[in-house]
BAKOL-790392 format. One line per field, with one value per residue (C-alpha): residue number from 1; residue in one letter; x, y, z. Coordinates in Angstrom, 3 decimals, always signed. Each point is the difference from the previous one (the first is absolute). Example, Ala and Ser with C-alpha at 12.3 -4.5 7.8 and 13.67 -1.06 7.14 Angstrom:
REM BAKOL-790392
n	1/2
res	a/s
u	+12.300/+1.370
v	-4.500/+3.440
w	+7.800/-0.660
END
This chain:
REM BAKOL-790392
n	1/2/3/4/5/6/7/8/9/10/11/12/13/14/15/16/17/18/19/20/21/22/23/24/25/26/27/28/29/30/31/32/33/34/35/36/37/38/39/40/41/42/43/44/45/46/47/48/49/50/51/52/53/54/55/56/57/58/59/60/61/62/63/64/65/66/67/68/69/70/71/72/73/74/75/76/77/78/79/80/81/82/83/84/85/86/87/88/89/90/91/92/93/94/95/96/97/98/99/100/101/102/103/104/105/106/107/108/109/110/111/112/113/114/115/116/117/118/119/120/121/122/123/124/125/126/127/128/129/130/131/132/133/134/135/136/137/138/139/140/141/142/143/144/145/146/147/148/149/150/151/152/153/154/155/156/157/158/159/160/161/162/163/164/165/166/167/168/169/170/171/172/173/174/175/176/177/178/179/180/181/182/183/184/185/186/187/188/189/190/191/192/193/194/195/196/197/198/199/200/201/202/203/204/205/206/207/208/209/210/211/212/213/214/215/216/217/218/219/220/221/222/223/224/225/226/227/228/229/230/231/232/233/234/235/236/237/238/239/240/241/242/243/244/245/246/247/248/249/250/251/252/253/254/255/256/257/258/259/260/261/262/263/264/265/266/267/268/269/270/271/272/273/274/275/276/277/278/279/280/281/282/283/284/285/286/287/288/289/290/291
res	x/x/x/x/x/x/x/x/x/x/x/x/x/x/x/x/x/x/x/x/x/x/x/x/x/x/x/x/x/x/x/x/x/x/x/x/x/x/x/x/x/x/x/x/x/x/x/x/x/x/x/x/x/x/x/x/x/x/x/x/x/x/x/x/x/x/x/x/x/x/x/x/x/x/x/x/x/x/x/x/x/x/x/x/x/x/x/x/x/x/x/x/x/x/x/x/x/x/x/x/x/x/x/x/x/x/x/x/x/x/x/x/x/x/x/x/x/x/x/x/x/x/x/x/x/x/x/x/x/x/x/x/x/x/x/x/x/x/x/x/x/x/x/x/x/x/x/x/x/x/x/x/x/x/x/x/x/x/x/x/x/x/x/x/x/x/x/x/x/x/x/x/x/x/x/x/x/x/x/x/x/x/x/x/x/x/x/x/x/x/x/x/x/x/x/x/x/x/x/x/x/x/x/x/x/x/x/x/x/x/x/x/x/x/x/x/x/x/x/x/x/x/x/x/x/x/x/x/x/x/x/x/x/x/x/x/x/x/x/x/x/x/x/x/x/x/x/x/x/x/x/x/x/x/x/x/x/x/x/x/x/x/x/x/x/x/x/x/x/x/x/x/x/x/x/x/x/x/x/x/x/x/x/x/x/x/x/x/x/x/x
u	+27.540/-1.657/+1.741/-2.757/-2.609/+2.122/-2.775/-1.590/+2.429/+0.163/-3.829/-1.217/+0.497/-0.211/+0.311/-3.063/-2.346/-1.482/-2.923/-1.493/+1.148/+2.143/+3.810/+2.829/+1.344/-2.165/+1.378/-2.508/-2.812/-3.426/-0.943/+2.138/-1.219/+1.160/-0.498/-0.399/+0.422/-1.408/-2.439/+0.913/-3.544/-1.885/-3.244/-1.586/+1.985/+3.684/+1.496/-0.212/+3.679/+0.159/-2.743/+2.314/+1.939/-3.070/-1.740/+3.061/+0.585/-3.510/+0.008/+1.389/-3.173/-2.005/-0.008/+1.739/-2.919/-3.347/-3.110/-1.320/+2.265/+1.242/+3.415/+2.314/+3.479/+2.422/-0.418/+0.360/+3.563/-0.525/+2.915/+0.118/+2.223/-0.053/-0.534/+0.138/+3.058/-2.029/+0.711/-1.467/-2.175/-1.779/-2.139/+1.363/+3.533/-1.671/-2.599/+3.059/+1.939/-3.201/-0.019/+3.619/-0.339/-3.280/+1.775/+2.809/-2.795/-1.320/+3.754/+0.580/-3.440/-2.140/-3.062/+0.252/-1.947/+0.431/-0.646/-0.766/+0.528/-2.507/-2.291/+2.500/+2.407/-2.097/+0.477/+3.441/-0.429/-3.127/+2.225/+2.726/-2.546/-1.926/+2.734/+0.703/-3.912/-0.942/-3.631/-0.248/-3.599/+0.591/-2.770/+0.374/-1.844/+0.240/-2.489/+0.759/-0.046/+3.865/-1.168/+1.350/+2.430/+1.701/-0.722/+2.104/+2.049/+1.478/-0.752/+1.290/-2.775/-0.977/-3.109/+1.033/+0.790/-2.168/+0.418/+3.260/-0.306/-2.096/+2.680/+2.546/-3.115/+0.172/-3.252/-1.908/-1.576/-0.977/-2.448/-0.619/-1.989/-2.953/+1.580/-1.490/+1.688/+1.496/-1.220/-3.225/+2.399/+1.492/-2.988/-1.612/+2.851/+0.033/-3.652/+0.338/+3.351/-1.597/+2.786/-2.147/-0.841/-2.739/+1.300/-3.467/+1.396/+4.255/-0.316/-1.787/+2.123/+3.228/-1.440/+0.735/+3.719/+0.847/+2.949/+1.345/+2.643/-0.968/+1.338/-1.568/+0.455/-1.325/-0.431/-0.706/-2.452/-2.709/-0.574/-2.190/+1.642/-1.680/+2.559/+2.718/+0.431/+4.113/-0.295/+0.399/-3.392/-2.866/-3.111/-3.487/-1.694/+2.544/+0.357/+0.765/+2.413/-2.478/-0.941/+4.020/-0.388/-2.607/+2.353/+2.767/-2.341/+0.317/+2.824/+1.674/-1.692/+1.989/+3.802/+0.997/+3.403/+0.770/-1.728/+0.520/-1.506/+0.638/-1.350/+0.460/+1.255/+0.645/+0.142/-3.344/-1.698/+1.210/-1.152/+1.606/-3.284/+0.574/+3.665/-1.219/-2.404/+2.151/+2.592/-3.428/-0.628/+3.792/-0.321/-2.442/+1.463/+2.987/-1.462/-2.533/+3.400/+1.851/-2.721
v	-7.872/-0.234/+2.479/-0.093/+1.913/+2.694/+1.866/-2.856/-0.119/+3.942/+0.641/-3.143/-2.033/-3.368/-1.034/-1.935/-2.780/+0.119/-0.510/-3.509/-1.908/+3.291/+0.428/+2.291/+0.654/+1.694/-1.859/-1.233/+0.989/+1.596/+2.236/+1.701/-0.002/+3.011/+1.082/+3.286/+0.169/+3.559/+1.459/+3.887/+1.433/-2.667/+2.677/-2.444/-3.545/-0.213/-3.428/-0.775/+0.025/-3.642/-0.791/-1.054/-2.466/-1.365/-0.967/-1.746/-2.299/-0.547/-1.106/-3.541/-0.553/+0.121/-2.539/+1.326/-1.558/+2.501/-1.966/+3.224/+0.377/-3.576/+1.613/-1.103/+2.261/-2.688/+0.256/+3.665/+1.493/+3.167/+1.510/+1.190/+3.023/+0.981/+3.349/+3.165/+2.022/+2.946/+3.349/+0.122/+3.372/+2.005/-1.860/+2.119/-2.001/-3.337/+0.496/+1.002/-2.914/-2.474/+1.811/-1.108/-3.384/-0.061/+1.350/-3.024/-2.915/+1.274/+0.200/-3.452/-0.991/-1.066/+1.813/+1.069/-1.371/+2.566/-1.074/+2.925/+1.828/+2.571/+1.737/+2.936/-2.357/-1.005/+3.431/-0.269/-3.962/+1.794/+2.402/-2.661/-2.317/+2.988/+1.578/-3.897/+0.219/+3.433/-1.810/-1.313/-0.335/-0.114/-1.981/+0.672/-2.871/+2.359/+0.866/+3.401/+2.513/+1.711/+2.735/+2.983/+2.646/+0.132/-2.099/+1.753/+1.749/-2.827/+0.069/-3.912/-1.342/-3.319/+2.031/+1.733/-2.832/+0.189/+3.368/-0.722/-2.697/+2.085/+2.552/-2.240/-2.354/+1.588/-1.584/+1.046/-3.060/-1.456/-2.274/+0.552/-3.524/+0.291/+2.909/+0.392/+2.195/+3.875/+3.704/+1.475/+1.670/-3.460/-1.354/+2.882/-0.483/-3.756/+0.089/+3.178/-1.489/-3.893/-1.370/-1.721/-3.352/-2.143/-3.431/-1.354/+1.705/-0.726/-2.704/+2.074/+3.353/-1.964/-2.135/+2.901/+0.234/-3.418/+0.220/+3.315/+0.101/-0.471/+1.563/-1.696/+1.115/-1.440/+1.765/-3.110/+1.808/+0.110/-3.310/-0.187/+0.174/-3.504/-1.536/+2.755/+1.217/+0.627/+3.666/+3.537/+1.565/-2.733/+0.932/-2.380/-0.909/-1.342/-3.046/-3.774/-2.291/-0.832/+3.678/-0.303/-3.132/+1.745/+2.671/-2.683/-1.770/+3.155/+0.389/-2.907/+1.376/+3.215/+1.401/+0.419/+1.470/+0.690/+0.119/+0.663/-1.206/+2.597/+0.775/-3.047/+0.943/-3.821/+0.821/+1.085/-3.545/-2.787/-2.555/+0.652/-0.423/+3.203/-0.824/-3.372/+1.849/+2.718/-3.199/-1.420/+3.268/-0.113/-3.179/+0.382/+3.054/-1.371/-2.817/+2.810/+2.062/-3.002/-1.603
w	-2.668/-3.587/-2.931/-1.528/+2.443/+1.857/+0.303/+1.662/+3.248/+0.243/+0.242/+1.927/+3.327/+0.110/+3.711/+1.556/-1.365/-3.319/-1.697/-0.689/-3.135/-1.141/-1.010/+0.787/-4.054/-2.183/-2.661/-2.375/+2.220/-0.715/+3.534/+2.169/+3.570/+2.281/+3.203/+2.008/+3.457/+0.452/+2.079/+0.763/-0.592/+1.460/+1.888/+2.358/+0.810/-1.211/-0.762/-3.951/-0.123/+1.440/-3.021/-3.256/+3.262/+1.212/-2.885/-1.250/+2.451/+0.467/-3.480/+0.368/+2.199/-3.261/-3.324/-2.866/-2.048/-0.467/-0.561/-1.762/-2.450/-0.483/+0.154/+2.163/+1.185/-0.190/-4.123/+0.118/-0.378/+2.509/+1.911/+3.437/-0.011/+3.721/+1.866/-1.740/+2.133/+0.951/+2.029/+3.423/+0.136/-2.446/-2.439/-3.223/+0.063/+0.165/-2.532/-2.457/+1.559/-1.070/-3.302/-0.606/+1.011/-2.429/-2.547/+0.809/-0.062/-3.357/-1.426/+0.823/-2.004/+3.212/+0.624/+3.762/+2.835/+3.009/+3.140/+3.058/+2.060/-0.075/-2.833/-0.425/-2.049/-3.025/-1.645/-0.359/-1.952/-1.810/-1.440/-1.175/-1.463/-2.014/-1.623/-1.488/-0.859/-0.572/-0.379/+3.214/+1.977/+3.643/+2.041/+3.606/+3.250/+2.696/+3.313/-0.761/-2.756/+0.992/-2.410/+2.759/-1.094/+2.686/+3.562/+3.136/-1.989/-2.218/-3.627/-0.202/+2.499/+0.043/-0.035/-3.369/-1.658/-3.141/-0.111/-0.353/-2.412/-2.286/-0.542/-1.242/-2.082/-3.603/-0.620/+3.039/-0.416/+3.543/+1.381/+3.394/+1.284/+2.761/+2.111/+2.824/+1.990/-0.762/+0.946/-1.408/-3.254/-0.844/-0.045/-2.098/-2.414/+0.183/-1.195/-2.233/-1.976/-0.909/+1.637/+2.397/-0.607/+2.458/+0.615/-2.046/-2.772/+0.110/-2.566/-2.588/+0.721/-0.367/-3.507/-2.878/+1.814/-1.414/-1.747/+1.158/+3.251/+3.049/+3.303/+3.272/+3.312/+2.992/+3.133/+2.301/+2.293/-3.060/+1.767/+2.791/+3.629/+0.695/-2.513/-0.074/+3.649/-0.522/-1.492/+1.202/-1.390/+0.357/-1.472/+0.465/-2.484/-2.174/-2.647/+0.447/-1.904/-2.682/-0.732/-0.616/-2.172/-2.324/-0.552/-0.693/-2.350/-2.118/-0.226/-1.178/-3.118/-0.088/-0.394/+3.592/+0.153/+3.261/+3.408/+3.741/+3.316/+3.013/+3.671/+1.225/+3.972/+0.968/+3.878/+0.316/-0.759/+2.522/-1.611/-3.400/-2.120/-1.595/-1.186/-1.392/-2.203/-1.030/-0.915/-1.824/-1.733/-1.291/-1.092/-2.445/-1.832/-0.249/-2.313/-1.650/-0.743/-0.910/-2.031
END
């Protein structure tokens, strides 16, 4: 056991398989990858707690080299740090618990990479990763708007999750990209507030953010169903890997500082498609974060 990273045993378990081309010590590393195996509020299809395992060992099915990027993961010092140890239950623990272990990757001088479980967990990394940049822009991928109050009585949602996110994002800066699904008031806000940004028109949105810090989070069903069965909420009409490659094209231009990749419910997809492009997905902002 290290002296030097305490923190790092308490908050984090490191049973299971990790992710492609990463290390155990943080030492002298540049992203800290973290998973949470959560999935409490989950509305329709449960399962995204077996996401952060399946996409890891998954990952060794993919090259560590990205033709994109000409970047490849073997000359990138990232860290694996394991599972966050979370409370089984009520999503308001874990999203503190996520905030901790956050607050824990930033600490150590990684930016984090979080890995879901579901939706409800970004706010708690959101809030870490904005009080280190009280600037920060949030720019969300998601099928849905998760702009509710409240969804069956639980303020923490996955279906709240912006809502959420907003509250603890001094800026309120947030780009929401090509919703496409939420209740008539989202949608009037959505459209009202600017936030909404057409897929046509990502690129240009994102351009004046250049050099400011960037928050992504992915909520894998913004992809379509045809190429990302394995989640709880599907929703036609979605986007394909090059939509995501445009939006990765952008980015390599900008200060991304942290990011997470959540709703990934592994069981639902028997052929395992959707983990292999969730592994994909990680891949390439891992070398935009470590770039």
């Amino acid at each position: 056991m290290s002296d030097h990273h305490p923190s790092h045993h308490v908050l984090f378990d490191t049973d299971g398989a990790v992710f492609m081309a990463s290390r155990r010590d943080p030492a002298g590393c540049r992203v800290g990858l973290f998973g949470v195996p959560y999935d409490g509020t989950t509305s329709f299809r449960p399962g995204t707690r077996f996401g952060p395992a399946a996409i890891r060992e998954v990952s060794q099915g993919l090259e560590t080299y990205c033709p994109q990027l000409d970047r490849d993961l073997e000359d990138l010092a990232f860290a694996d740090l394991g599972a966050v140890a979370i409370p089984y239950g009520a999503p308001e623990p874990v999203v503190a618990a996520v905030k901790r272990a956050a607050e824990a990757v930033l600490a150590q001088g990684l930016k984090p990479l979080m890995l879901g479980g579901e939706h409800s967990i970004s706010s708690g990394a959101v809030a870490a990763v904005a009080e280190r940049h009280p600037e920060l822009v949030l720019v969300q991928l998601d099928a849905h708007a998760d702009l509710r109050q409240e969804w069956l009585g639980a303020r923490h949602s996955h279906a709240c999750a912006m809502r959420r996110c907003l509250e603890v994002l001094p800026s309120q800066r947030l780009l929401q990209i090509a919703i496409r699904s939420g209740t008539a008031e989202e949608f009037h806000e959505l459209r009202g507030s600017g936030r909404l940004v057409a897929i046509d028109a990502m690129a240009a949105a994102l351009r004046p953010l250049r050099g400011q810090p960037l928050y992504l989070t992915v909520d894998l069903d913004w992809f379509d169903p045809a190429v990302m069965p394995g989640t709880g909420t599907p929703e036609p009409g979605g986007f394909l890997w090059r939509d995501f490659a445009a939006l990765v094209e952008e980015l390599r231009h900008h200060r991304l500082v942290a990011a997470d990749v959540v709703e990934l419910a592994p069981q639902l997809d028997g052929s395992g498609i959707s983990s292999v492009l969730a592994a994909k997905v990680v891949r390439s902002l891992l070398l935009v974060l470590g770039g």
